[in-house]
C-alpha positions, 0 to 999 in steps of 0.5 A: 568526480562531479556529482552529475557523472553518477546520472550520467552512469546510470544507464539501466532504463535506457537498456530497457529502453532500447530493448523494447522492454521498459515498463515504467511511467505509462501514460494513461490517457483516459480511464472506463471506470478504472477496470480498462485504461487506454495507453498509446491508443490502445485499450488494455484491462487495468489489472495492475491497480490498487483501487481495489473496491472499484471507488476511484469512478463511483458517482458518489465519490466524485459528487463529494469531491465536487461539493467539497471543491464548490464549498471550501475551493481546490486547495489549503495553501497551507499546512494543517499547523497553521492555516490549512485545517478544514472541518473537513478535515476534523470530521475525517478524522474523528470518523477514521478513530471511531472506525479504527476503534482508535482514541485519535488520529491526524493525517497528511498529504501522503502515506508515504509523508505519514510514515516517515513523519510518524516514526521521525516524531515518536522514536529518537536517538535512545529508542530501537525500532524493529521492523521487517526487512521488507518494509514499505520504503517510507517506514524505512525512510522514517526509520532513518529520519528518526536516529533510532536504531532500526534492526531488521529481522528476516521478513515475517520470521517471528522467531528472529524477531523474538530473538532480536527483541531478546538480545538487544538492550534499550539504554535508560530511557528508551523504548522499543517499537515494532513497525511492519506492513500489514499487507507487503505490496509486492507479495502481498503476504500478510504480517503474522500479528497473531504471533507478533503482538504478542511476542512484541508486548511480552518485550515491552515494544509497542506495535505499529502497522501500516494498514495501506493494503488493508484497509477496505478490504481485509477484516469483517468490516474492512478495518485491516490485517489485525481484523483479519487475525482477530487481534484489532484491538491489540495493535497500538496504532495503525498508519495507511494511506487513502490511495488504495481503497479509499480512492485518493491521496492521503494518509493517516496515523491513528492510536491513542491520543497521547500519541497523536498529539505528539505526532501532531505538533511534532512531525514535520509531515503535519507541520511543513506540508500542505493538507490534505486537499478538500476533495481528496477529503472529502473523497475518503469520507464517501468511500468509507461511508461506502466501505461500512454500508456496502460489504459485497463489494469485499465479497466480490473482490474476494470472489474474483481473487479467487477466480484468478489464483484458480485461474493461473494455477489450472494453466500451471503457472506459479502464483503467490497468493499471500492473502490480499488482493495481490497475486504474483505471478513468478516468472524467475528472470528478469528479462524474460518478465519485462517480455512477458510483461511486454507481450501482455499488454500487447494482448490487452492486459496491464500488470506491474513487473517487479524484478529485484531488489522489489522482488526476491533474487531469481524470482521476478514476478508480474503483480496483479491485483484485482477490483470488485469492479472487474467483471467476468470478461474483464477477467477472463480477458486477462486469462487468455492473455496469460495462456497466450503469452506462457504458449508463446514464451513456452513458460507452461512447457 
């Protein structure tokens, strides 16, 4: 068979497509502030976003990333082994340590490059690596790229993964390493680390967790899901990315300084990619000094996460609340949530549909996610929008 007749074969989009229903690749064309986005023409509440402190406009923000451009131009051309390091980019990362109470960190062009690189230089062939089944697609991606064993246990179910961690062998010379989300992106579950570090050290596995969702916004002062449970400084390294809260492009890995340096002169990531751009660091390094000066905007994007769940549940529809920003609203079929997702944004109202594998079998689910930015109308808006939507489509009965 010629290689191509499997594109040729996959005609998914196009149904959807020529239902009426697809939902991907939308095109903004501009953006008030990020709270309303216009698409097509037409003005909708951006209720689909991981901006989740409101930073991607912040005059402040965007002032940095100006200077930062003025000072050093647009780009490396280069990756940070060679020619591509900036002070820049040093003082980032000698400021994420500090706030991630940590030894040391590097970081990449992506989160999703960070993940995948981290876990290809620190684990190999003789190692086992545990980790949620659902795991963000670049810790499994680094999973593979690592030749490590990868065993999955059931997601968040600490008693398979004590199980798993009891019964697997390590040969000679290997190690364990569990790996989780802190915050699942779809869900928007939390990783229970007040159970798993524990378990994971009584086995001798070291801990790494993706604080992408995280950081900024869970935790006291926004250092993530371990702050959250009180367990921030039993968690061995941390990876996130800057494309949430931090309102750019990037990511990190940050723990103790033995690791870091062998991240840093072994992943791939680091070595045979371009850096981080000037702005893009200069970007994060505004927002965190925003994230530690600035705790009411935590407050109110929890003040207006809990103004939703109230929201959705008083209409009477089935809403996730797993702890963060996210709350998923469960449609069940998969159809019947592209069109709702469809009628909503005729109503003004942005939000991702996620039908499976993303979502679990029969529970397609429409992922909003909210910003401390958003205003009461802005809310309000989406509301009434859900009201309209579950009365025409008779999901409220």
């Amino acid at each position: 068979m010629d290689l191509f007749e499997k594109a040729a074969k996959y005609t998914r989009p196009e149904e959807f497509r020529a239902a009426g229903l697809y939902p991907y690749f939308r095109a903004i064309e501009e953006s008030d502030g990020g709270r309303r986005v216009r698409i097509g023409g037409r003005s909708v509440v951006m209720a689909g976003s991981n901006n989740y402190l409101g930073l991607t406009h912040d005059p402040r923000v965007i002032e940095a990333a100006q200077r930062a451009i003025a000072r050093y131009g647009s780009g490396c051309t280069g990756s940070r082994f060679l020619n591509g390091t900036l002070t820049l980019h040093e003082e980032l990362e000698e400021r994420l340590a500090r706030f991630l109470r940590k030894e040391a960190c590097i970081t990449s062009a992506t989160g999703f490059q960070t993940n995948v690189g981290a876990l290809a230089a620190l684990a190999g062939r003789e190692d086992v690596i545990f980790g949620d089944r659902d795991n963000h697609a670049s810790i499994i991606d680094g999973c593979r790229l690592s030749f490590a064993r990868h065993l999955k246990y059931r997601h968040n179910d600490m008693d398979d993964l004590g199980r798993l961690l009891g019964e697997t062998p390590v040969s000679e010379g290997g190690a364990r390493l569990v790996v989780t989300d802190g915050v699942f992106s779809m869900l928007g579950d939390l990783a229970p680390l007040a159970r798993m570090l524990p378990l994971a050290h009584e086995h001798e596995a070291r801990v790494l967790v993706d604080d992408a969702h995280a950081l900024g916004v869970l935790g006291a002062g926004g250092r993530g899901t371990g702050e959250h449970f009180g367990v921030h400084d039993q968690v061995d390294m941390i990876s996130g990315t800057f494309s949430k809260s931090l309102a750019c492009l990037g990511g990190f890995v940050a723990g103790p300084k033995v690791v870091v340096e062998l991240i840093k002169h072994t992943s791939r990531s680091v070595i045979f990619s371009a850096s981080m751009t000037p702005a893009s660091v200069a970007t994060v390094l505004a927002c965190l000094d925003i994230v530690e000066q600035e705790p009411e905007r935590r407050e109110r994007l929890w003040a207006n996460v809990r103004r939703m769940k109230a929201g959705f549940q008083e209409m009477g529809l089935e809403v996730i609340d797993g702890g963060s920003p996210i709350l998923s609203v469960v449609i069940g079929e998969d159809r019947a949530t592209m069109e709702f997702n469809r009628l909503l944004f005729l109503e003004g109202v942005f939000v991702n549909p996620v039908i499976p594998p993303a979502a679990p079998q029969g529970m397609s689910l429409l992922r909003t996610s909210y910003m401390a930015t958003h205003t009461e109308e802005d809310l309000d808006a989406v509301l009434r929008a859900f009201r309209r939507v579950s009365e025409q489509l008779r999901i409220l009965g």
